[in-house]
N, C-alpha and C positions, 0 to 999 in steps of 0.2 A: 792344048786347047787354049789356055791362055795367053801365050805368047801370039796364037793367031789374032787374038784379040786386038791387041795393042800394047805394043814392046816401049817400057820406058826409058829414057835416057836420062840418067840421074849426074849431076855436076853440082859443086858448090863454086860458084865464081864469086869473086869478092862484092860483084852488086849484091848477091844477095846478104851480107854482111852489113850495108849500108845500113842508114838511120830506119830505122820502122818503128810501124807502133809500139811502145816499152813495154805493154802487157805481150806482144807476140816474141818480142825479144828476150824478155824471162824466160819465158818458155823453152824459146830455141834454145838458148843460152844452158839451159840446164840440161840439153839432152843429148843422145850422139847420134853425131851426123853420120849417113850412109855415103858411101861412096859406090854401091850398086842393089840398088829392091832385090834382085834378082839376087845375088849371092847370098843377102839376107834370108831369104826366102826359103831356098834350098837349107841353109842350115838350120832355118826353123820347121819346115815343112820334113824334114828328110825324105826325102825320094828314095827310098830304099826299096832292094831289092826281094825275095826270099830267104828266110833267116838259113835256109840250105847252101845257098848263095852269098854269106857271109853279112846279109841282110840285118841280120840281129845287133852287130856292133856298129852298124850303121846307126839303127833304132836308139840304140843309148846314148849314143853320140848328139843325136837329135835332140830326145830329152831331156840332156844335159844343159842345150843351149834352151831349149823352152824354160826351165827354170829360173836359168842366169838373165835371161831378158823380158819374162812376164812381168809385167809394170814397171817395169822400166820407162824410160822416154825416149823416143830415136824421130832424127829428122831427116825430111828427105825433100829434095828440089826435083820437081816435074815441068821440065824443059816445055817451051813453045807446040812441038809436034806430039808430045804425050798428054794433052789438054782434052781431050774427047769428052770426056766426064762432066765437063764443066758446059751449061746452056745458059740462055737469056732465061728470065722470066716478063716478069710485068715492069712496065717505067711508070714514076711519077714525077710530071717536068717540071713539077712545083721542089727546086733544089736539086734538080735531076738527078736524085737516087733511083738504081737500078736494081732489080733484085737477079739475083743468080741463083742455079738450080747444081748441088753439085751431084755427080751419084758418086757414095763413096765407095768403091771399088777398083783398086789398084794393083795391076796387074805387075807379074814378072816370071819370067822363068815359067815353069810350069803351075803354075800358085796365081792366088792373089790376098792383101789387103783387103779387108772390109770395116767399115762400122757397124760393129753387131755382128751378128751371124744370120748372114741368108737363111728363109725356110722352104724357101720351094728355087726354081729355074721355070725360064719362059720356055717359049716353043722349041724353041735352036738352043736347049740346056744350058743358058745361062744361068747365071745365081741373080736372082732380083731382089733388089733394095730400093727402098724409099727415097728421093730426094732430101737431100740436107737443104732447106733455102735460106738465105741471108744479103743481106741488103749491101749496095755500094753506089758511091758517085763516081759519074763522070768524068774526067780529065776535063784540066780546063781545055776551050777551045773545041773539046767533042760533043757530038749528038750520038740522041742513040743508035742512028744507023751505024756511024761508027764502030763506037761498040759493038754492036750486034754483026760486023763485018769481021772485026777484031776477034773476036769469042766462036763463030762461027768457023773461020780459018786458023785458029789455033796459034793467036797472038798474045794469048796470055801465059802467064808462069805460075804455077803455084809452090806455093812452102806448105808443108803439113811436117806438123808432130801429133807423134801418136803414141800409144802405147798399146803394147797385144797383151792378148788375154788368156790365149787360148786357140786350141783348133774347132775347127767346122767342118763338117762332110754332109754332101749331099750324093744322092743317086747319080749317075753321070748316065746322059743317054748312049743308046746302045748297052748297055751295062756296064758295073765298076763304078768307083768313084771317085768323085772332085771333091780337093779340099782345099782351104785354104787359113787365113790367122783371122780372128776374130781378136778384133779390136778396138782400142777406146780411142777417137778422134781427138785431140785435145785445143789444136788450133787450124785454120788454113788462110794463107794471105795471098791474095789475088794480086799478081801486079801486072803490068805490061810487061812484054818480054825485054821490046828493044830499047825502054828507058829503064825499067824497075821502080817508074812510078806505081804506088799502091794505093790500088783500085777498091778493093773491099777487105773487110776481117770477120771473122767468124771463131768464136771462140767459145767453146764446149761448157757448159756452168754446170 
């Protein structure tokens, strides 16, 4: 269900290493980087099978990893084409701040990412969550068409660290369930893809 969603591609390339804001860089800096959501996921979510089916050693194995990684800190890069999440909101051309809308839910594998734990799904049994909003400028030289061209076609990049907290299930339609990691958001930095200029910051208080 989720990977129908939207499949992320996760990279650390050295742009994202460059100079950024030093409160986002703490951050990063203190926490581990992923080099796949999706492999993440599976070992925190375990997809297991029936404990007849050897399903049980699966399950502890699972558990083992929810422990060693609950509050923890882990960071992950969400490439140009995994950007869906992220919309316009409102501009104000006085210093051209822009506000963004993100939804926090980050899919992989059969799982996903959230801030918080969803309580319901929409019609097509998604899990629905509240926008995160927060504010950014411009790049020199752009408008907000730009932007809102940029954001709309999936020319941005985001950084997030985060920390899980824990699992979530919901009803899954048709029956059965979806689950996924409920999680504490701690930062996300907006940048352009093809410079790594950064665009906006958001940081969890």
């Amino acid at each position: 269900m989720f990977r129908a969603l939207l499949i992320f591609a996760l990279t650390l390339p050295l742009v994202a290493r460059a100079d950024v804001d030093a409160k986002f860089a703490r951050l990063r800096d203190t926490a581990e980087a992923l080099s796949s959501l999706g492999a993440f996921l599976d070992k925190y979510v375990g997809d297991c099978g029936p404990i007849s089916e050897g399903g049980g050693d699966c399950s502890k194995i699972a558990e083992g990893f929810r422990r060693g990684a609950n509050g923890k800190k882990f960071y992950m890069i969400l490439t140009e084409d995994s950007t869906a999440v992220l919309s316009m909101g409102a501009f104000n051309p006085q210093g051209g701040e822009v506000t963004f809308n993100l939804t926090p839910f980050f899919p992989g594998s059969n799982s996903a990412i959230t801030h918080g734990a969803p309580s319901k799904t929409d019609a097509n049994g998604n899990p629905v969550l509240p926008f995160i909003t927060f504010k950014g400028v411009l790049p020199d030289t752009w408008n907000v068409q730009m932007m809102a061209r940029q954001v709309s076609s999936r020319q941005m990049r985001l950084q997030v660290v985060f920390s899980p907290q824990g699992m979530w299930e919901l009803p899954k339609k048709g029956g059965g369930k979806i689950r996924g990691v409920r999680a504490k958001l701690e930062a996300v930095l907006v940048t352009v893809g093809r410079t790594g200029e950064q665009v906006a910051l958001w940081i969890n208080k």
